[in-house]
One Martini backbone bead per residue (centre of mass of N, CA, C, O) as a GRO file, in nm:
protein
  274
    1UNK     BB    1  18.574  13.455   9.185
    2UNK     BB    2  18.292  13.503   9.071
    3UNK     BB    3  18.081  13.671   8.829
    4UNK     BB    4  17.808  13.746   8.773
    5UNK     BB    5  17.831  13.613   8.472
    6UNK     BB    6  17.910  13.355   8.535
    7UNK     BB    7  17.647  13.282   8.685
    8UNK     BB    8  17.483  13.352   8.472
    9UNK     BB    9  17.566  13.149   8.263
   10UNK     BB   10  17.517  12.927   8.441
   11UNK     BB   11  17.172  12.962   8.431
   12UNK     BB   12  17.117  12.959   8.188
   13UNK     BB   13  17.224  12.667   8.105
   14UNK     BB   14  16.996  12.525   8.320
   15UNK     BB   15  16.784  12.645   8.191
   16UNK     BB   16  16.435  12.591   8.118
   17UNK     BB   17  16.199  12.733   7.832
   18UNK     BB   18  15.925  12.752   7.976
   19UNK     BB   19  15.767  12.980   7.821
   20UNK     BB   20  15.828  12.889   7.533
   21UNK     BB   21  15.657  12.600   7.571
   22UNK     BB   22  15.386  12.771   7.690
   23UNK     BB   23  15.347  12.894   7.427
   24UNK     BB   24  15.318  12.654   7.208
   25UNK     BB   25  15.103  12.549   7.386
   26UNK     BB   26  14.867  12.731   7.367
   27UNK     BB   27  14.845  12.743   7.097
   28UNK     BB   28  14.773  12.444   7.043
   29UNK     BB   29  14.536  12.461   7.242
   30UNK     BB   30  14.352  12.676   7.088
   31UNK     BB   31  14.298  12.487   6.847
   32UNK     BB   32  14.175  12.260   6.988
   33UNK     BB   33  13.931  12.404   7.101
   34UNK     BB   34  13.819  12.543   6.867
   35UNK     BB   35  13.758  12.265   6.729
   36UNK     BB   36  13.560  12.141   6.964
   37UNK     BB   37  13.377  12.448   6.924
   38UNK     BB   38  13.320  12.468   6.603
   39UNK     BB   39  13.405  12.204   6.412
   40UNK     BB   40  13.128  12.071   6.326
   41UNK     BB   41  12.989  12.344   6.235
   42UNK     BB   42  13.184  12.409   6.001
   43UNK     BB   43  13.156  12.136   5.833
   44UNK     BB   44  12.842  12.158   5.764
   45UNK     BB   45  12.900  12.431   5.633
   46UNK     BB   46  13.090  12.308   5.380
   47UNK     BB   47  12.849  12.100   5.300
   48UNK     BB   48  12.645  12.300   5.231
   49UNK     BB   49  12.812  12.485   5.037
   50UNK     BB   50  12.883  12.255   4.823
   51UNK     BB   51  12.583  12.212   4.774
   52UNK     BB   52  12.498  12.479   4.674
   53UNK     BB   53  12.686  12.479   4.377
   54UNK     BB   54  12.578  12.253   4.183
   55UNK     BB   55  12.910  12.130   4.099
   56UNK     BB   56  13.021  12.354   4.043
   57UNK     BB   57  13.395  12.456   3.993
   58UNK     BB   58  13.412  12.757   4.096
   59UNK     BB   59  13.257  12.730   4.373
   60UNK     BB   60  13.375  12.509   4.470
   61UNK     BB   61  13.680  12.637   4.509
   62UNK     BB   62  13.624  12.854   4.646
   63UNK     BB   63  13.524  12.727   4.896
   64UNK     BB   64  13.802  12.558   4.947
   65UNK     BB   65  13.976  12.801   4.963
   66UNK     BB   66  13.858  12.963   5.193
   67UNK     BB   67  13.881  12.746   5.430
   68UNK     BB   68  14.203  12.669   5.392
   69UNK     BB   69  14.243  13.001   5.435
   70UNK     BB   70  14.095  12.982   5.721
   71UNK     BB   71  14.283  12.762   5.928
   72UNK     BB   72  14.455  12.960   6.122
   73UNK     BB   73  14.138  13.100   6.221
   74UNK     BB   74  14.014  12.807   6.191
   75UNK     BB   75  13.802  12.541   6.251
   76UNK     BB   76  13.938  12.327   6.015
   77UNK     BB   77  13.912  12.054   5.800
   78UNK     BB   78  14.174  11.995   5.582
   79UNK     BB   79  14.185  11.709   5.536
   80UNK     BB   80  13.927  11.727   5.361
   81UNK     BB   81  13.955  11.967   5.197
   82UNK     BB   82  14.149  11.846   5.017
   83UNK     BB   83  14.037  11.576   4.955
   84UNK     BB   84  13.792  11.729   4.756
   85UNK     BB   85  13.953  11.884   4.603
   86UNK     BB   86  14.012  11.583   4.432
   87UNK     BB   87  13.723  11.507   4.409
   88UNK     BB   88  13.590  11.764   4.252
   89UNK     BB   89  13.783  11.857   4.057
   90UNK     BB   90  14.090  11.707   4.046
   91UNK     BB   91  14.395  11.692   4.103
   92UNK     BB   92  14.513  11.943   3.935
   93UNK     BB   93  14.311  12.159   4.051
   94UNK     BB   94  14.318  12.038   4.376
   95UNK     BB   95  14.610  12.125   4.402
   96UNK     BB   96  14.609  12.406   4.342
   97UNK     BB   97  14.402  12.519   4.581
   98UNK     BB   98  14.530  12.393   4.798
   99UNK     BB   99  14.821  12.553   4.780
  100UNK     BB  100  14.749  12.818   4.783
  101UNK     BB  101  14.574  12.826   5.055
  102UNK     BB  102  14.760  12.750   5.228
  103UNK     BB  103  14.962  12.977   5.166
  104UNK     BB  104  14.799  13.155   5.293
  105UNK     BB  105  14.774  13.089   5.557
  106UNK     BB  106  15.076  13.066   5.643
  107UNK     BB  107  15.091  13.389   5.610
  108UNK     BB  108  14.902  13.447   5.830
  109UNK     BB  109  15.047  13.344   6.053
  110UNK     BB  110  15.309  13.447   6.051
  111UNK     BB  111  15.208  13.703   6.088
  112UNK     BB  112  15.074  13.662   6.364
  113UNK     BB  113  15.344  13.674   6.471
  114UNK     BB  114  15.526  13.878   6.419
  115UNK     BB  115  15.346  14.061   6.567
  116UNK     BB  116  15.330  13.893   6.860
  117UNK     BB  117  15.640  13.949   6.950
  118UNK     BB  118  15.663  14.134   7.146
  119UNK     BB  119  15.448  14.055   7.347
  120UNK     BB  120  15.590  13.776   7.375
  121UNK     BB  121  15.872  13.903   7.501
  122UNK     BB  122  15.734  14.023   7.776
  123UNK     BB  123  15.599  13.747   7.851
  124UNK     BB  124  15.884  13.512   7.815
  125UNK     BB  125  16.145  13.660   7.818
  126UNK     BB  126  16.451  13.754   7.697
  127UNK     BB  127  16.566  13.443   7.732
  128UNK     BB  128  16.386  13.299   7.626
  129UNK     BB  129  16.373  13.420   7.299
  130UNK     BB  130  16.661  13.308   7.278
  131UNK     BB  131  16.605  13.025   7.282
  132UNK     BB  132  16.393  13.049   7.014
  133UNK     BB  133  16.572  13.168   6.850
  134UNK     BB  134  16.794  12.926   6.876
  135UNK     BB  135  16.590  12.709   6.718
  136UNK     BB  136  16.528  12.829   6.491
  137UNK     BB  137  16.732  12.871   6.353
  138UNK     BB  138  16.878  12.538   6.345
  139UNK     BB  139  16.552  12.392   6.328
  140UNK     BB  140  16.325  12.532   6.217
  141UNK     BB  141  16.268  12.567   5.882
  142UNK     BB  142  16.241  12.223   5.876
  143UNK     BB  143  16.029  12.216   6.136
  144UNK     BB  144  15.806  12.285   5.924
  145UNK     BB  145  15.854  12.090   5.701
  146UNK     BB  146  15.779  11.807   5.924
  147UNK     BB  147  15.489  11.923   6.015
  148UNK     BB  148  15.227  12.015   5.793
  149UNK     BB  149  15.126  11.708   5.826
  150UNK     BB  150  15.038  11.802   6.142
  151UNK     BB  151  14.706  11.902   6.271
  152UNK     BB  152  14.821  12.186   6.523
  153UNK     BB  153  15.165  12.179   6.461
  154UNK     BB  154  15.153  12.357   6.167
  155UNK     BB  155  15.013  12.599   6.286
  156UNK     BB  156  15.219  12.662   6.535
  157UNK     BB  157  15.484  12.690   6.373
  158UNK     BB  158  15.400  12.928   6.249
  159UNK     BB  159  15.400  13.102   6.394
  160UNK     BB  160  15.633  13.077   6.566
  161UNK     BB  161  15.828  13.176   6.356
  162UNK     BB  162  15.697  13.473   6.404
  163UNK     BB  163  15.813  13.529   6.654
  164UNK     BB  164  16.106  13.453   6.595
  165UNK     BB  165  16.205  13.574   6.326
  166UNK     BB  166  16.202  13.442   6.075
  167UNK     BB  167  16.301  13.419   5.786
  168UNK     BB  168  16.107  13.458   5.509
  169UNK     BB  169  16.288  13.284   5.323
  170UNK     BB  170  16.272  13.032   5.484
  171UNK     BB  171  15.959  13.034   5.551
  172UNK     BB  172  15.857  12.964   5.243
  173UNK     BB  173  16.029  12.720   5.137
  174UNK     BB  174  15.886  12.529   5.351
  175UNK     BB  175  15.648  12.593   5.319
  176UNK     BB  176  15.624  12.485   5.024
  177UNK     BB  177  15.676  12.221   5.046
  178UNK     BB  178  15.473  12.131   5.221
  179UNK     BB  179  15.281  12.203   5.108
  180UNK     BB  180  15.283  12.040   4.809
  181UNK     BB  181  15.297  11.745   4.951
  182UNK     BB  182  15.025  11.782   5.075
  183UNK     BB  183  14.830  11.856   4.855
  184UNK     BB  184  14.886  11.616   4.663
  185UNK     BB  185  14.836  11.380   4.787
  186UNK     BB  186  14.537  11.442   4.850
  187UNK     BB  187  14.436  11.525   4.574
  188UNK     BB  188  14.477  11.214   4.485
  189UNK     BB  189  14.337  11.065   4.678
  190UNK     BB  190  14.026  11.196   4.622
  191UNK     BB  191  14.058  11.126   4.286
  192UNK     BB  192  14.099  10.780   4.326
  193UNK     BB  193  13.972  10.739   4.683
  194UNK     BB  194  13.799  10.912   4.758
  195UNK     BB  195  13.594  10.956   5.077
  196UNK     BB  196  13.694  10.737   5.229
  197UNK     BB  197  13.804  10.516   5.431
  198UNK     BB  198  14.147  10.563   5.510
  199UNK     BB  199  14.236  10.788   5.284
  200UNK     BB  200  14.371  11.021   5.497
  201UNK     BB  201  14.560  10.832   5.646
  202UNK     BB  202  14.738  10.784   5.372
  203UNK     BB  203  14.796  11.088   5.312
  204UNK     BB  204  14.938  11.142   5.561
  205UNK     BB  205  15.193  10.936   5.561
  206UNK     BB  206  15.300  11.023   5.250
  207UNK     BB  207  15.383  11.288   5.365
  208UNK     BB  208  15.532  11.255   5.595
  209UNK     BB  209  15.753  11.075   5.448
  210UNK     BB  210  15.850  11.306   5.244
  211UNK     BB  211  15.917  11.520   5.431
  212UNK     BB  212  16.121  11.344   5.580
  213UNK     BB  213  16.295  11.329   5.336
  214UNK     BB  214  16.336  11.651   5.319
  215UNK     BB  215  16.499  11.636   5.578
  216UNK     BB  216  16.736  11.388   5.548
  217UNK     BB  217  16.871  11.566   5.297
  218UNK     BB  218  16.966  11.807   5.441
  219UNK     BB  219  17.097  11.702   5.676
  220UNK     BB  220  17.334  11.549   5.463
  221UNK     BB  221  17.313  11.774   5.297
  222UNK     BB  222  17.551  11.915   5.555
  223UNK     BB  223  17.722  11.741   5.638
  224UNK     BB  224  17.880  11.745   5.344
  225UNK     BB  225  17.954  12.037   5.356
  226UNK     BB  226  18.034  12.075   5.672
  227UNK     BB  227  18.081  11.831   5.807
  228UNK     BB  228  18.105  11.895   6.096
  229UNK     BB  229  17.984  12.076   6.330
  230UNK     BB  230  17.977  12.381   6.396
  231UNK     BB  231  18.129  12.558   6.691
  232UNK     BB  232  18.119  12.846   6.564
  233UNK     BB  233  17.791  12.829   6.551
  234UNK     BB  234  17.712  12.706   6.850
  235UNK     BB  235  17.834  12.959   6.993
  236UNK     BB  236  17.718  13.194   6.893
  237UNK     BB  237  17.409  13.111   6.976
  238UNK     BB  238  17.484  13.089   7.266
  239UNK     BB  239  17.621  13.403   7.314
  240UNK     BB  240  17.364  13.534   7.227
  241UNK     BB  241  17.158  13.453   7.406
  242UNK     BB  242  17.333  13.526   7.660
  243UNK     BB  243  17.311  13.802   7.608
  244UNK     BB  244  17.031  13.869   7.645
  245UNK     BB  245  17.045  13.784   7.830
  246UNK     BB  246  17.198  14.004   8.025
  247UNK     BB  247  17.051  14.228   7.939
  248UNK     BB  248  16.820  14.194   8.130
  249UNK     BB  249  16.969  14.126   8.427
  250UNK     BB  250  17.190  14.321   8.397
  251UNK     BB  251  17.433  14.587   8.450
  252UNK     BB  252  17.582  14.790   8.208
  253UNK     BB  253  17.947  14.687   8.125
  254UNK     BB  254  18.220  14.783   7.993
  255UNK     BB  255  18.393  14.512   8.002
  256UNK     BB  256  18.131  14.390   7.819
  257UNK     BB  257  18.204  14.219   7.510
  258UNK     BB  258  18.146  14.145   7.183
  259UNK     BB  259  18.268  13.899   6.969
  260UNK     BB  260  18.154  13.988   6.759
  261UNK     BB  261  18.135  14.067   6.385
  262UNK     BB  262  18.059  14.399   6.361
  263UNK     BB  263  17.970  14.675   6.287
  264UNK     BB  264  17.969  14.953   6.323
  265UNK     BB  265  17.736  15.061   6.598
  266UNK     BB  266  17.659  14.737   6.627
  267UNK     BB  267  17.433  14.538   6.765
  268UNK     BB  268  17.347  14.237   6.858
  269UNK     BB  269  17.085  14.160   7.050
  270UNK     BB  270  17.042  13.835   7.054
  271UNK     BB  271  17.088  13.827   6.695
  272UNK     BB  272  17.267  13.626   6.584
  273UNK     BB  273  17.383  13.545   6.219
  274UNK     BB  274  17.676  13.341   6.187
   0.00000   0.00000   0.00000
């Protein structure tokens, strides 16, 4: 006869994290509405305040950096004002202005999903949020940077990396590559062919391409390095996800117990990272 245990991790395995995809569509769907809404008078603004810089390039860069960092909490054209970073600036001050504020955007993103990780685990229940856990650790921290010349799943997937607590220090470095090749790209495209037709999509397939080799050098040097993947590392993301998901649902058993091995002490909590 089955026990609560075996019924709930059968039901586990067969759930699919409805909640947790209907938060990244959300995150997404804000952006996007955000944007319909009062992206046309942002971009006027953006053009109007370029003009009245009379050319400085003090002024110019301010307003560019400006808008760039503040893309995760407004509806900003990002790929206009990168290609801009590089028409007025030059490329090489305009990669620099540009991946700054990219960077600070990209860190206030993290910040704001952090911040309402607490929130959204009550929202979408602590099933979703271990699976969710369970997919960014495996998956995030590169899917951070296959996305970034992406424009509203960059924004939602930074956050949702804060939502789901990936470590920050790997969220900097994907974060960091991907700024960097949106970047230059832009700053070049800007720089060498203003911003005329065709411009920004030239730049965004070349950013996509680049971003696309360093995940798929990624890919290859794991593979390379762990052999075929680890049974006993998707073991563990699985068990894990399912203890936190039994810990919302079950009554707590003296006989069920984490098999990972842990400090003296030490609760496994749905967070493992073996």
């Amino acid at each position: 006869m089955e026990t609560r245990e075996v019924k709930a991790r059968r039901k586990y395995r067969r759930a699919f994290p409805l909640r947790a995809f209907l938060l990244f569509i959300a995150v997404s769907a804000a952006v996007v509405v955000s944007f319909i809404l009062w992206g046309d008078e942002i971009n006027g603004w953006v053009n109007d305040a370029i003009a009245s810089t009379d050319g400085n390039r003090f002024f110019v860069a301010l307003v560019l950096f400006l808008v760039l960092a503040s893309d995760i909490i407004l509806p900003v054209p990002s790929s206009l004002a990168s290609i801009s970073c590089g028409l007025f600036l030059g490329w090489k001050l305009g990669f620099a202005v540009s991946f700054a504020a990219m960077s600070v955007s990209s860190a206030v993103g993290y910040a704001i999903g952090r911040i309402s990780s607490t929130a959204a685990e009550k929202l979408i229940g602590a099933s979703d949020m271990a699976s969710l856990s369970c997919f960014q650790q495996r998956f995030g921290a590169w899917t951070l940077l296959a996305l970034r010349p992406v424009p509203v799943l960059a924004e939602a997937s930074t956050v949702m990396s804060g939502v789901a607590r990936q470590p920050i220090t790997q969220v900097a470095l994907q974060l960091a590559l991907g700024n960097a090749t949106v970047s230059l790209f832009y700053a070049l495209a800007g720089a060498f062919f203003g911003n005329g037709e065709g411009t920004a999509w030239w730049a965004f397939l070349a950013a996509m391409v680049v971003t696309g080799l360093f995940f798929l050098a990624r890919a290859v040097a794991s593979r390379l390095r762990d052999g075929t993947p680890s049974k006993r590392r998707r073991h563990c993301r699985f068990e894990s996800a399912v203890e936190s998901y039994l810990a919302g649902t079950l009554a707590p058993r003296a006989d069920f117990k984490c098999n990972h091995h842990h400090e003296a002490g030490q609760s496994c909590g749905g967070h493992c990272h073996h």
